[in-house]
C-alpha positions as CSV (number, residue, x, y, z in Angstrom):
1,X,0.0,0.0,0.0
2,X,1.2,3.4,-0.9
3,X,0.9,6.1,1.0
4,X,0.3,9.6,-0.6
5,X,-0.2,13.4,1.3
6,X,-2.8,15.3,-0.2
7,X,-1.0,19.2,-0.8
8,X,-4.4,21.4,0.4
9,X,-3.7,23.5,3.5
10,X,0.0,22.9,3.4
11,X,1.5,23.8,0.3
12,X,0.9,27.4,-1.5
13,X,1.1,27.0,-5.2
14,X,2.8,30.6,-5.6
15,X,5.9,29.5,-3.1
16,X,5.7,26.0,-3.0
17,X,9.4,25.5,-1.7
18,X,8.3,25.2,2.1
19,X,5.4,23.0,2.0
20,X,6.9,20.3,0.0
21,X,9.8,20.8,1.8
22,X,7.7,20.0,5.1
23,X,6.0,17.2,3.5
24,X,9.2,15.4,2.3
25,X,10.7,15.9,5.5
26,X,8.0,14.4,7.3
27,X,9.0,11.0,5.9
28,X,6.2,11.2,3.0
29,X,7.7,9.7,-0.2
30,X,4.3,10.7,-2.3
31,X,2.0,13.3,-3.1
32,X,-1.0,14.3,-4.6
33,X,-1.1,16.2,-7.8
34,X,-4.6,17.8,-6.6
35,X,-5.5,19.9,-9.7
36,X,-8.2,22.0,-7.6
37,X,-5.4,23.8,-6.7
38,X,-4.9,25.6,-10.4
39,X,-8.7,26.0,-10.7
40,X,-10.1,25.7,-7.3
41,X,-14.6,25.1,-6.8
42,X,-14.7,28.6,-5.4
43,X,-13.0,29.7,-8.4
44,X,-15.8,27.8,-10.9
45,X,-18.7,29.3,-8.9
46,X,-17.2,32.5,-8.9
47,X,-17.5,32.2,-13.0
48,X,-20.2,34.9,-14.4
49,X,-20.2,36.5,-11.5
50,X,-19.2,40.0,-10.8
51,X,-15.8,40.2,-8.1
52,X,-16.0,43.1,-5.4
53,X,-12.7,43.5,-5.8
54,X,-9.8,43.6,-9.5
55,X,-7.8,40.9,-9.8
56,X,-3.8,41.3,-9.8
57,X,-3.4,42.1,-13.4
58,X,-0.6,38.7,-13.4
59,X,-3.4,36.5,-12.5
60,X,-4.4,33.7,-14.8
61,X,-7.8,32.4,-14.4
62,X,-7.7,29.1,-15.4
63,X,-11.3,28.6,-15.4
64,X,-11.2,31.2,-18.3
65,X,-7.9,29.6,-20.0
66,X,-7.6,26.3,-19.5
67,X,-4.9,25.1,-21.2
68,X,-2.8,27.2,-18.3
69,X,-3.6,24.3,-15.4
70,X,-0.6,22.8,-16.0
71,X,1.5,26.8,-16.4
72,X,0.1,27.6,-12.6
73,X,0.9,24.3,-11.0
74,X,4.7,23.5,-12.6
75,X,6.7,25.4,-9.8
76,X,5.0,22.7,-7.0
77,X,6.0,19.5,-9.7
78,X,9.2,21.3,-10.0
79,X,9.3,21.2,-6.2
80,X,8.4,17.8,-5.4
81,X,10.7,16.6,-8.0
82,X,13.1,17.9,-6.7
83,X,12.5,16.4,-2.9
84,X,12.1,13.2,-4.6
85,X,8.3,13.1,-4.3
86,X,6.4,10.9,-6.4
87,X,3.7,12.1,-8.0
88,X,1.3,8.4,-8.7
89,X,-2.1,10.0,-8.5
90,X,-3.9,13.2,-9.6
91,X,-7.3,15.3,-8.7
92,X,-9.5,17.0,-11.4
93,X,-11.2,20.3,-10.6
94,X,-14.3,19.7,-9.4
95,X,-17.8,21.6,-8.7
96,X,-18.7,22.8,-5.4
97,X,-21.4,20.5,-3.4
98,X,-23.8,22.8,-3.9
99,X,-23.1,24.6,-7.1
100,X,-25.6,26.9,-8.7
101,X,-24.2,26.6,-12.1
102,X,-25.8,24.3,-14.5
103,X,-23.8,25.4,-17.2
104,X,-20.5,23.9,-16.6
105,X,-20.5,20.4,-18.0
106,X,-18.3,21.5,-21.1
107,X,-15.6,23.2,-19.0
108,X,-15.2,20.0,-16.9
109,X,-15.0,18.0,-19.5
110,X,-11.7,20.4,-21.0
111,X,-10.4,20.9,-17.6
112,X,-10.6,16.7,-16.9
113,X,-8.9,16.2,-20.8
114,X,-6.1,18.7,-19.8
115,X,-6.1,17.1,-16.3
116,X,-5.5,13.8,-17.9
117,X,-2.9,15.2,-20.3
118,X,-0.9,16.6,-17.4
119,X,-1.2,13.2,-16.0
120,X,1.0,12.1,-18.9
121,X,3.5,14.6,-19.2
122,X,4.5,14.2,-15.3
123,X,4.3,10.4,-15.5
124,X,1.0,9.7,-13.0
125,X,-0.9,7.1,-13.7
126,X,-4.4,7.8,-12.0
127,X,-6.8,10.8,-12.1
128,X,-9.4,10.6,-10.1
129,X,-12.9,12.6,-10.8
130,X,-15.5,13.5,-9.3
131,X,-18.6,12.7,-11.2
132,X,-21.1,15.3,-12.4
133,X,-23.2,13.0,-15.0
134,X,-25.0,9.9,-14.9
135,X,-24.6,9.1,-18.5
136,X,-21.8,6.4,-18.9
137,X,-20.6,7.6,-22.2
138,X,-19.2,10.9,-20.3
139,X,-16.7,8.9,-18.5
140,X,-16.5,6.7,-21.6
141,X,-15.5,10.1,-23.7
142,X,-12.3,9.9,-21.8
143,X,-11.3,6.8,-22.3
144,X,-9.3,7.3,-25.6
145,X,-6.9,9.9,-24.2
146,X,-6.6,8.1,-21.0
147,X,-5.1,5.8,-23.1
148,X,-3.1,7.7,-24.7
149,X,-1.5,9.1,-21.7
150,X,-1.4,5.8,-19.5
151,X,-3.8,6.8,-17.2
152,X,-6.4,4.8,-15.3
153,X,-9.7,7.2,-14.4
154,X,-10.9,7.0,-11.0
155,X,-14.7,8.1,-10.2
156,X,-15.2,8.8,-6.6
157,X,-18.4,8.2,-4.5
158,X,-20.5,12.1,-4.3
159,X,-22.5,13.4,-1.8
160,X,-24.4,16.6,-2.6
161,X,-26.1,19.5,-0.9
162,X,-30.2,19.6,-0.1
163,X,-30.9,22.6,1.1
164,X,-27.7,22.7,3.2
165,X,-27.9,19.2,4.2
166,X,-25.3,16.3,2.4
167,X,-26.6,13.5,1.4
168,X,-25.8,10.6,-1.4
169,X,-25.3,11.4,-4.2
170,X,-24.1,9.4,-7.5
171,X,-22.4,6.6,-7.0
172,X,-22.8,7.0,-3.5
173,X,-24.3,3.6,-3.3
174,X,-21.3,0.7,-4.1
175,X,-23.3,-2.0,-5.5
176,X,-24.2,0.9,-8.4
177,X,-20.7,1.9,-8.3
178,X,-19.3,-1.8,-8.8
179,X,-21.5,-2.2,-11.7
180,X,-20.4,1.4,-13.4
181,X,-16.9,0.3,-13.0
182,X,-17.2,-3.1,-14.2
183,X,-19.9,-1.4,-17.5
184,X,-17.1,1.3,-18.7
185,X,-14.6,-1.9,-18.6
186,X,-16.1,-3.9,-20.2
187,X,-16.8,-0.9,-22.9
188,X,-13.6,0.2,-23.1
189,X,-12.4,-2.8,-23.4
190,X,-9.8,-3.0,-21.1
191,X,-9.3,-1.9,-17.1
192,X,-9.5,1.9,-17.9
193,X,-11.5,2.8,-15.3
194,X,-11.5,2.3,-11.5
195,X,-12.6,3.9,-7.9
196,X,-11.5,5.7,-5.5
197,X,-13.4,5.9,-2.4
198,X,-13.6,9.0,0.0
199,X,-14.2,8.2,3.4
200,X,-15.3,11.6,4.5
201,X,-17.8,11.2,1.9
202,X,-19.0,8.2,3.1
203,X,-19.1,9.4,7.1
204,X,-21.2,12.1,5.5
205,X,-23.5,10.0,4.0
206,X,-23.9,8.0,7.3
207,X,-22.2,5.1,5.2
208,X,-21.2,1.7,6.4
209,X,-17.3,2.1,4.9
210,X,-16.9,-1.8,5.7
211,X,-19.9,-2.8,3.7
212,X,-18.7,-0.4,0.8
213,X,-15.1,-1.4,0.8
214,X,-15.8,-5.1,0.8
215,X,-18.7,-4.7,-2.1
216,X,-15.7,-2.5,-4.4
217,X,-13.2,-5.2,-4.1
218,X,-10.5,-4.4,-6.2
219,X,-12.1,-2.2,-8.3
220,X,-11.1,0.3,-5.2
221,X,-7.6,1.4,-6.7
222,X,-7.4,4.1,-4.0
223,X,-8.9,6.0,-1.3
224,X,-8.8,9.6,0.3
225,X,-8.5,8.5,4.8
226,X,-9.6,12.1,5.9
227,X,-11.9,12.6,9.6
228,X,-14.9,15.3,9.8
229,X,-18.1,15.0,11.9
230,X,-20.2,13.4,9.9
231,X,-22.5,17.0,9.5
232,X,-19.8,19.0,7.7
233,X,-17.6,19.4,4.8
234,X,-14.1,18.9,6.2
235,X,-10.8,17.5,6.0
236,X,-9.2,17.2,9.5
237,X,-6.6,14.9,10.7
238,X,-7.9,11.4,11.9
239,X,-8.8,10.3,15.1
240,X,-8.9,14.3,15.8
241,X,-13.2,14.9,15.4
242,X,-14.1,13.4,18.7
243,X,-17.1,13.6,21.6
244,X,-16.8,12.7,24.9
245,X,-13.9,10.6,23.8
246,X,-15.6,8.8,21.1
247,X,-14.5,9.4,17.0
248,X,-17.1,10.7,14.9
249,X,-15.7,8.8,11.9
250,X,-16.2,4.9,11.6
251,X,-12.2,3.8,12.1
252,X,-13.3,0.5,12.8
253,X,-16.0,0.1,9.5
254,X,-12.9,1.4,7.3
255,X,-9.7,-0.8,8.8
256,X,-12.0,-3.6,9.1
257,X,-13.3,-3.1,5.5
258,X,-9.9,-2.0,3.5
259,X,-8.5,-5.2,5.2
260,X,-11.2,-7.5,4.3
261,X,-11.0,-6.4,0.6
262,X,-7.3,-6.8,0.7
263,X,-6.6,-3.5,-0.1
264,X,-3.2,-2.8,-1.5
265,X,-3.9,0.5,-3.8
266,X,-2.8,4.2,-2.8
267,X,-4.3,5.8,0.2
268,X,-4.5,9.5,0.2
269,X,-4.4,11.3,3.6
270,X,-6.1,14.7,3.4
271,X,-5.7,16.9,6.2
272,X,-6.1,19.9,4.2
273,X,-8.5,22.1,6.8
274,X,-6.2,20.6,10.5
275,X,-3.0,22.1,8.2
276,X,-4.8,25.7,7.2
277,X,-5.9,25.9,10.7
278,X,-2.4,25.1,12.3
279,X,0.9,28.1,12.7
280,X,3.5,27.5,9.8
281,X,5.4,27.3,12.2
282,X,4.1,24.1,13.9
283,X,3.5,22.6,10.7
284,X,6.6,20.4,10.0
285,X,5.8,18.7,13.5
286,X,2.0,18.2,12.5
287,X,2.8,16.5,9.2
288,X,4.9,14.3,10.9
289,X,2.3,13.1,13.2
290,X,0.3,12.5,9.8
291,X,2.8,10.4,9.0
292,X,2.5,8.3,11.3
293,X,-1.2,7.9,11.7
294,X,-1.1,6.9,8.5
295,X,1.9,4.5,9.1
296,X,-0.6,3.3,11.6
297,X,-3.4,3.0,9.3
298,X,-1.6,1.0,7.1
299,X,-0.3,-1.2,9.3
300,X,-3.7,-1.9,10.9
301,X,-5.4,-2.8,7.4
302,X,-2.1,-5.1,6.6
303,X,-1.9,-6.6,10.2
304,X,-2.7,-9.7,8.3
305,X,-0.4,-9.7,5.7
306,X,2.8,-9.2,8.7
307,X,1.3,-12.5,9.5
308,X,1.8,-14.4,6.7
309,X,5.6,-13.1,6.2
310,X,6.3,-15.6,9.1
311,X,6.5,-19.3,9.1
312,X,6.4,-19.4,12.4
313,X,5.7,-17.1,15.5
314,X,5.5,-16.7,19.5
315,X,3.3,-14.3,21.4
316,X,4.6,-12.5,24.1
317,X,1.9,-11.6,26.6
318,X,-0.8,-14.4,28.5
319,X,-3.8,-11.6,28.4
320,X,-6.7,-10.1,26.4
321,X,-5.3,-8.7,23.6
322,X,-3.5,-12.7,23.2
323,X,-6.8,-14.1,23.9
324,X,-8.1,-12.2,20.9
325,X,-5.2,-12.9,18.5
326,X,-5.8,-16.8,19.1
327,X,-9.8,-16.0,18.3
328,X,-9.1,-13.9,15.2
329,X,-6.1,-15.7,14.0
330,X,-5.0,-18.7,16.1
331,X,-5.8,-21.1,13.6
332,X,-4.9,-19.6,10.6
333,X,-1.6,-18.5,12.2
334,X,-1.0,-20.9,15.2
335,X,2.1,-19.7,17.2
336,X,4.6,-21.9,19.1
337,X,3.9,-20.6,22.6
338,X,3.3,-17.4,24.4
339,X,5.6,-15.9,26.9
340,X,4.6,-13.6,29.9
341,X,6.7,-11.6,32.7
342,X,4.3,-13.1,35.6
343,X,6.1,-16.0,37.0
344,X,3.1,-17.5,38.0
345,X,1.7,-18.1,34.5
346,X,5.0,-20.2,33.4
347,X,4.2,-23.8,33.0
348,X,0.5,-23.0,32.4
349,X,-1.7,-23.1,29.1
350,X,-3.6,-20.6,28.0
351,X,-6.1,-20.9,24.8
352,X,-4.1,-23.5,24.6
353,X,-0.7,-22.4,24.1
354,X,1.8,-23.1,26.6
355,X,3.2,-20.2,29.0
356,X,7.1,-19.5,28.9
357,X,8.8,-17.3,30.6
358,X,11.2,-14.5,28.2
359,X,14.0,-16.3,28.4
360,X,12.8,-18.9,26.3
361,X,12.6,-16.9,23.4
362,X,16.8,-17.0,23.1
363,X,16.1,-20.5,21.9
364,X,14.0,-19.6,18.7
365,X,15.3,-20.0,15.2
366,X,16.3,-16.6,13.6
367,X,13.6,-16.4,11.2
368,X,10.6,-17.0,13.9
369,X,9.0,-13.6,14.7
370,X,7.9,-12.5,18.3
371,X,4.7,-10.8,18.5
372,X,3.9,-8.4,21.3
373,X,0.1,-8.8,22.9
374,X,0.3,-6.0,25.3
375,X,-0.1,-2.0,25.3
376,X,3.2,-1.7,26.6
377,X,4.8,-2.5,23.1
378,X,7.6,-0.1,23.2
379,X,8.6,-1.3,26.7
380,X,8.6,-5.0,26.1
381,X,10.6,-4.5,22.9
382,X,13.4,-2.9,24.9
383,X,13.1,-5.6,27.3
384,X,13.7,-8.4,24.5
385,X,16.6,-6.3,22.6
386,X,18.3,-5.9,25.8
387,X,18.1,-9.6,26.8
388,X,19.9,-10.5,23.3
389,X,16.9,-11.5,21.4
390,X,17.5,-10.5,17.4
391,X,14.4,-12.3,16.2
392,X,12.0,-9.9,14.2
393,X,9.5,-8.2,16.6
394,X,6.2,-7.4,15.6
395,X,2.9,-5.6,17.4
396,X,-0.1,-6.9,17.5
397,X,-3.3,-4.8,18.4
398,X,-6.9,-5.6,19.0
399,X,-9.0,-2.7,18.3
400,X,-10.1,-3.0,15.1
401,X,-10.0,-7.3,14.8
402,X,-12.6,-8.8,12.8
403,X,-14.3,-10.2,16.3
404,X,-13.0,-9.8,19.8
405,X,-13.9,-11.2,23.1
406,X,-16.3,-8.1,24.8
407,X,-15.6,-9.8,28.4
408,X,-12.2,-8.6,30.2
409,X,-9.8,-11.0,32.2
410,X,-8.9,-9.7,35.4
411,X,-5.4,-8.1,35.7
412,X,-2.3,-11.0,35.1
């Protein structure tokens, strides 16, 4: 799985030099070419409409020319080539949720053709769009020039506005959006076209994200990880949009989900409104506590595959969280034993592994792994290095496991 930062709130497109540099430094090796940023919504609506102020007579209004998307966006690919950012996936311009302009369906179809040829000249190979039609041959329309220029289209799940309220809109529902996929496939004639789900969108919605990830399947090349409140329109850092201690976005519908449809495509991590609301300043040190919630995220939804890189594995740690690995994967990955620092454990079984104490583990070949079934992961690994052991370590965590054990064990 590749992880990718979305640009919003961090980077301006007129002195990009800092905010790439933050990104890059934060240990992000991708980013989003997020096209919005040449010709943002706010721009589109503002089309016809008189300004209450002159623009700077330098500026180019891409929305009036454009062919310039690319002119207004080089300095930032310049940038992030430079850092040694990748560049795998791009964003058309899109319309605002609740857009008063019906007019617009000719513009987005130049600005998504020049999208897609920008796509080609910087070497991405996905652009994802945000559908505006429910006629197949729209999408179908690009499929030539996609071609052309080695990209694979991504339509992303919508939500629109009622009357200030978001609800689903097109493709909102996965079982349609399975089929639409599968349709302009099969028409093309080849895998042109794939999805990219937004989970925002979908906590918007009021969405079960494991139902919709596990319908998509591998159509689901990518998708955009950003938390909000489920009401309104934002992009905040996850895990951040909380009451009384509870998240307002399903993390557990979305891990449980991505790893159930073996998810292995690009996921975007959009924190664009946390970033505008944060100092400059404080910036570097909040992208690299992006980075590692999405570390994290990743390494939830591919708990399973660090599993199956081992041929054999302990557990270290007689408790709940062991308890749940052997329910969840015990016998699709049986371990050897388990070990414990509570003396009076050794020489028991429990869910039927046998109890060792930590020493044991200096017996183990070099390729078996120990995994750690306890919170205090950091501590126990210190414990093991210091004792010798050179075996791989791995964590395991509980919280988002297919099925669990609701009933706690007393303190061991």
């Amino acid at each position: 799985m590749e992880i990718i930062c979305s640009p919003k709130g961090i980077i301006d497109r007129k002195r990009p030099g800092q905010g790439v540099m933050d990104i890059a430094g934060a240990g992000f090796g991708s980013i989003l070419l997020d096209l919005s940023m040449g010709c943002s919504e706010y721009e589109l609506e503002a089309m016809g409409k008189k300004r209450a102020k002159p623009l700077p007579r330098d500026t180019i209004l891409v929305s009036k020319h454009p062919k310039e998307l690319y002119h207004v966006l080089e300095g930032m690919v310049e940038k992030c080539r430079a850092q040694n950012l990748d560049v795998p996936v791009a964003r058309a311009p899109f319309l605002c949720r609740d857009t008063k302009h019906q007019d617009l369906d000719e513009l987005i179809v130049t600005l998504t053709e020049e999208s897609i040829k920008i796509c080609g000249r910087v070497g991405c190979g996905a652009l994802i769009v945000r559908p505006i039609s429910e006629d197949l041959n729209f999408y179908l329309g690009f499929a030539d020039l996609a071609r052309e220029n080695h990209v694979m289209i991504l339509l992303e799940n919508e939500c629109r506005d009622f009357n200030g309220h978001l609800i689903r809109g097109f493709l909102s529902d996965p079982s349609e959006a399975a089929e639409w996929v599968d349709e302009l496939n099969r028409k093309a004639g080849e895998e042109r076209f794939g999805f990219c789900m937004d989970a925002g969108t979908c906590s918007l919605c009021g969405q079960d994200m494991q139902q919709f990830a596990a319908v998509m399947g591998s159509r689901m090349k990518a998708v955009i990880v950003r938390d909000c409140d489920g009401h309104s329109e934002s992009s905040m850092l996850p895990f951040t949009s909380v009451y009384r201690g509870q998240p307002q976005t399903d993390w557990l519908g979305l891990i449980r989900g991505l790893r159930e449809n073996g998810f292995d495509g690009r996921m975007i991590l959009d924190i664009s409104d946390t970033a505008a609301a944060f100092s400059p300043i404080l910036r570097s040190g909040l992208l690299k506590l992006a980075k590692s919630m999405a570390d994290y995220l990743k390494w939830q939804i591919e708990i399973e595959k660090t599993m199956e890189k081992y041929s054999s594995i302990v557990l270290f740690g007689a408790g709940n969280m062991c308890r749940n690995y052997m329910k969840c994967y015990g016998e699709a990955h049986p371990p050897l034993f388990t070990c414990d620092n509570n003396r009076s454990l050794w020489g028991s079984r429990f869910c039927g592994l046998e109890v060792k104490p930590p020493e044991s583990l200096l017996d183990l070949q070099e390729d078996c792994a120990v995994v750690i079934c306890n919170i205090y992961y950091r501590e126990i690994e210190k414990q093991l290095r210091d004792m010798g052991i050179k075996n791989p370590i791995e964590f395991f965590n509980d919280e988002y496991m297919p099925d669990f054990y609701f009933d706690r064990l007393e303190d061991r």
